[in-house]
FIMI-77812 format. One line per 8 residues: their letters; for each residue z, x, y of N, C-alpha, C. Coordinates in pm, 1 decimal, decimal comma. Example, Ala and Ser with C-alpha at 12.3 -4.5 7.8 and 13.67 -1.06 7.14 Angstrom:
2
AS> 780,0 1319,0 -569,0 780,0 1230,0 -450,0 780,0 1320,0 -330,0 | 708,0 1285,0 -225,0 714,0 1367,0 -106,0 787,0 1290,0 3,0;
This chain:
91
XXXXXXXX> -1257,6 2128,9 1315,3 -1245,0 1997,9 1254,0 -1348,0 1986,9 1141,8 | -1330,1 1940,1 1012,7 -1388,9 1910,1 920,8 -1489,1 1805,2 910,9 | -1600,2 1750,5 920,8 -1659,4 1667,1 920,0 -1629,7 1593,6 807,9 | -1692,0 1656,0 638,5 -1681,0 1544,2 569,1 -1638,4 1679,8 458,8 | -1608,1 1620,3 301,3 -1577,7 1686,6 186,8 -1612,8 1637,4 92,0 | -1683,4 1689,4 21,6 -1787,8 1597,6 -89,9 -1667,3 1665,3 -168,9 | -1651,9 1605,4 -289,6 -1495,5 1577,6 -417,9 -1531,5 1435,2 -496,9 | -1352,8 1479,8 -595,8 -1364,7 1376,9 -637,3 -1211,8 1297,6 -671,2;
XXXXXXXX> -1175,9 1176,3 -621,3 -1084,9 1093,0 -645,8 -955,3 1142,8 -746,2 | -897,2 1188,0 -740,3 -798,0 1240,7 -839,9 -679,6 1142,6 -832,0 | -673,0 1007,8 -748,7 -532,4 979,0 -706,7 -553,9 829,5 -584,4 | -514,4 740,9 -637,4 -547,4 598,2 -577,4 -419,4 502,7 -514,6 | -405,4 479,5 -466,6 -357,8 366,6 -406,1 -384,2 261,9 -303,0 | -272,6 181,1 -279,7 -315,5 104,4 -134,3 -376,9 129,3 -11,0 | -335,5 268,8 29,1 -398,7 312,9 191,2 -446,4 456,3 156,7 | -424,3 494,1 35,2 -453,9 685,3 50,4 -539,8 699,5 -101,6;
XXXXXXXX> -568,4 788,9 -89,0 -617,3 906,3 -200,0 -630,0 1053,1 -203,9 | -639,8 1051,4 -314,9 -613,5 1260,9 -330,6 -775,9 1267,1 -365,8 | -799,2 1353,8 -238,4 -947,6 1433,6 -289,6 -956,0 1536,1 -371,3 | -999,3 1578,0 -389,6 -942,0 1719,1 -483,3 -1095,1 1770,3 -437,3 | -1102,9 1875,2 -364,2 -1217,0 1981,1 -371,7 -1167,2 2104,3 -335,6 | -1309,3 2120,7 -428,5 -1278,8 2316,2 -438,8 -1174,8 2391,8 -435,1 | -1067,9 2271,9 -575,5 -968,7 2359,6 -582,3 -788,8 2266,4 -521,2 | -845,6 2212,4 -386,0 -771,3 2193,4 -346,5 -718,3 2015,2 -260,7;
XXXXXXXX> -622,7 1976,7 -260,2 -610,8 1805,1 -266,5 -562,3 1770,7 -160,9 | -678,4 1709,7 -112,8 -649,3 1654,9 38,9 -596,7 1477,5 30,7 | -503,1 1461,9 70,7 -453,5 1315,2 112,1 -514,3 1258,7 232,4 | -600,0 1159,1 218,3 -666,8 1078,5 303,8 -620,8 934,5 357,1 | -621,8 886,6 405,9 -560,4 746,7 457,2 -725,5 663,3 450,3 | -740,4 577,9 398,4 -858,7 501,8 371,3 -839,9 309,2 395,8 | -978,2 232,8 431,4 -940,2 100,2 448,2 -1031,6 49,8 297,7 | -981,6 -76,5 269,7 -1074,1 -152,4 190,2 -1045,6 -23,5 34,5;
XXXXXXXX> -951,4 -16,2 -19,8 -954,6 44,6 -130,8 -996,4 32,4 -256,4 | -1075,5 -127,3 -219,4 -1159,9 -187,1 -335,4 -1291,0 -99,0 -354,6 | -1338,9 -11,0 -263,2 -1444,3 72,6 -281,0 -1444,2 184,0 -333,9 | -1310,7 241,2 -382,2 -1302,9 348,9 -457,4 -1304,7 339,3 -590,9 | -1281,4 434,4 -661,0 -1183,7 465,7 -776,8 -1264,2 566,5 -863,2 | -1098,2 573,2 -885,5 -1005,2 739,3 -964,7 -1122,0 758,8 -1037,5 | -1197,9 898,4 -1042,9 -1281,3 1011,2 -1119,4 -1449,1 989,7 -1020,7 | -1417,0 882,7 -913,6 -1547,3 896,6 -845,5 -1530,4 1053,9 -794,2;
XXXXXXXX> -1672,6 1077,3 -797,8 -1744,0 1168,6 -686,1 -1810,7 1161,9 -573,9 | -1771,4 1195,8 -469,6 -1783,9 1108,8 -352,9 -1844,0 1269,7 -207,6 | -1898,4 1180,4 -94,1 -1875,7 1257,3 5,1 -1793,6 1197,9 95,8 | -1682,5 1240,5 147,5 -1595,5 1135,4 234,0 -1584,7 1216,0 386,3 | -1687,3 1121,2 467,6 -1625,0 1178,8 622,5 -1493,0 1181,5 660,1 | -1430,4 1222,9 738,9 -1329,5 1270,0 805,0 -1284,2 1230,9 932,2 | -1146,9 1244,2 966,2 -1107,6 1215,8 1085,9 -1017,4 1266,2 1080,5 | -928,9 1383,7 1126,2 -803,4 1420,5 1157,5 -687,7 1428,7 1266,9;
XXXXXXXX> -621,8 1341,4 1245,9 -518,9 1342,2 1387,2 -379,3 1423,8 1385,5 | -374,5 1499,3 1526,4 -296,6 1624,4 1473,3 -218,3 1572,8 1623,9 | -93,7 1574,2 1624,2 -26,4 1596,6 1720,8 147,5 1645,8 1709,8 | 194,8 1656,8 1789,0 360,1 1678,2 1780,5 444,2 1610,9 1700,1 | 374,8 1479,2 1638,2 463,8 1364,7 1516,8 394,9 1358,0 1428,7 | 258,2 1395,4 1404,6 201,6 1365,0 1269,2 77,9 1434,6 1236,7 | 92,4 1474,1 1138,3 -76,8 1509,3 1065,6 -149,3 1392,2 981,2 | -203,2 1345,7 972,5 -328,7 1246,2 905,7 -458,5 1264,6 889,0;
XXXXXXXX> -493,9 1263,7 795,5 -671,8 1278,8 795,3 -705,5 1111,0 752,0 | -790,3 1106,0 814,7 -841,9 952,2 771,2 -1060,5 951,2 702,9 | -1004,1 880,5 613,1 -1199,1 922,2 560,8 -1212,8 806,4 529,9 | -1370,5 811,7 537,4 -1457,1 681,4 586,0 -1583,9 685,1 463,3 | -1645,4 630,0 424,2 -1752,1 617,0 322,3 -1908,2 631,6 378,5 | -1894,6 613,0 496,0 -2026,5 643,6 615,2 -2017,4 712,1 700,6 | -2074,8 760,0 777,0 -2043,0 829,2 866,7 -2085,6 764,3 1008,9 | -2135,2 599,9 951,9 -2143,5 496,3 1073,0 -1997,1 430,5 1076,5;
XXXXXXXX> -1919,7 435,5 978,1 -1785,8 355,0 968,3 -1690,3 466,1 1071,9 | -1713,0 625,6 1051,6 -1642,8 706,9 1095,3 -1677,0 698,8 1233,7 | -1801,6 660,0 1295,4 -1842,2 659,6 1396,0 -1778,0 546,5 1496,0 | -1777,4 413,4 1417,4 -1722,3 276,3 1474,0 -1542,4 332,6 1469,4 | -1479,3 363,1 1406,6 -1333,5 420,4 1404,7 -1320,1 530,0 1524,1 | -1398,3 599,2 1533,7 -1404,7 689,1 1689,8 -1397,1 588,1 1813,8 | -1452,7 505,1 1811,4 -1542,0 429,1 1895,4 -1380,7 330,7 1940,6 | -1344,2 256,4 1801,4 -1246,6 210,5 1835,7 -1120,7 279,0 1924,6;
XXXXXXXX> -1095,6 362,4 1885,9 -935,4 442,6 1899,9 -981,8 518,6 2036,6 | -1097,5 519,9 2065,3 -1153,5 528,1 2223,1 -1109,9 405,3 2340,6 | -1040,2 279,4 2288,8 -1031,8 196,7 2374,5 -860,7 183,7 2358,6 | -813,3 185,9 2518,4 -679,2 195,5 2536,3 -609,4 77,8 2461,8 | -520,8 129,5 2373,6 -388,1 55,7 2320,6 -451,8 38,2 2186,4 | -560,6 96,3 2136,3 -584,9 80,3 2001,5 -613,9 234,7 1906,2 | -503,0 196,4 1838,5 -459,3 400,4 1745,7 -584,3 390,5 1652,5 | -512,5 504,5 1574,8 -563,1 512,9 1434,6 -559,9 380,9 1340,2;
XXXXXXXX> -428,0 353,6 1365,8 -355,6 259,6 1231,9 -425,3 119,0 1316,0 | -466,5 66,4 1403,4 -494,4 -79,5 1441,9 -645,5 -37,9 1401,8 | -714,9 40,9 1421,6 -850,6 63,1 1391,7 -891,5 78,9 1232,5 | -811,0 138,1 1181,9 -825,8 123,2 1077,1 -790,6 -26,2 1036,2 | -700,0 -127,2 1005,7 -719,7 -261,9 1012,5 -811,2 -362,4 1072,3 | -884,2 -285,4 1155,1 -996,2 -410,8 1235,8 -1130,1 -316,4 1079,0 | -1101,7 -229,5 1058,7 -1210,2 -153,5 940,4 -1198,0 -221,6 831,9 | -1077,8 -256,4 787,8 -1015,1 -330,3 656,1 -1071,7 -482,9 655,1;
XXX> -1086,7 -595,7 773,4 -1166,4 -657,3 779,4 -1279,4 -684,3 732,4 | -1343,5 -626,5 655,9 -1527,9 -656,5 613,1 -1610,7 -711,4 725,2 | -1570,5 -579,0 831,9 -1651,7 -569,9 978,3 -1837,7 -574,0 990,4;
């Protein structure tokens, strides 16, 4: 598992962005997209969820935000996608 990928923003929208490092462009799922933007250089922690229906990486701007998103999706009946919205909040 990847911890984090220092890059830079190649690609913006509502919930995602294209990292682009060393070469190569990772799609991230992100909250609060008011904190980015296109040509930043960034280090972005990580989260990857891999199972039988989906691949997702999800990145975080701290690695206390990545920590509280663990923390969440640790408590029964709350995923990726509800944790990430309690993140989108200005928690």
């Amino acid at each position: 598992m990847t911890l984090y990928k220092i890059g830079e923003i190649v690609y913006k929208n509502n919930n995602n962005i294209i990292l682009e490092s060393k070469g190569e462009g990772n799609l991230v799922t992100i909250c609060d997209n008011s904190r980015y933007s296109k040509g930043e250089k960034l280090k972005l922690y990580l989260y990857e969820v891999k199972n039988d229906y989906i691949q997702q990486t999800y990145g975080f701007k701290t690695f206390k935000e990545r920590l509280l998103f663990t923390d969440l999706i640790s408590i029964d009946k709350i995923g990726p996608k509800t944790a990430m919205l309690i993140l989108d909040q200005n928690w």
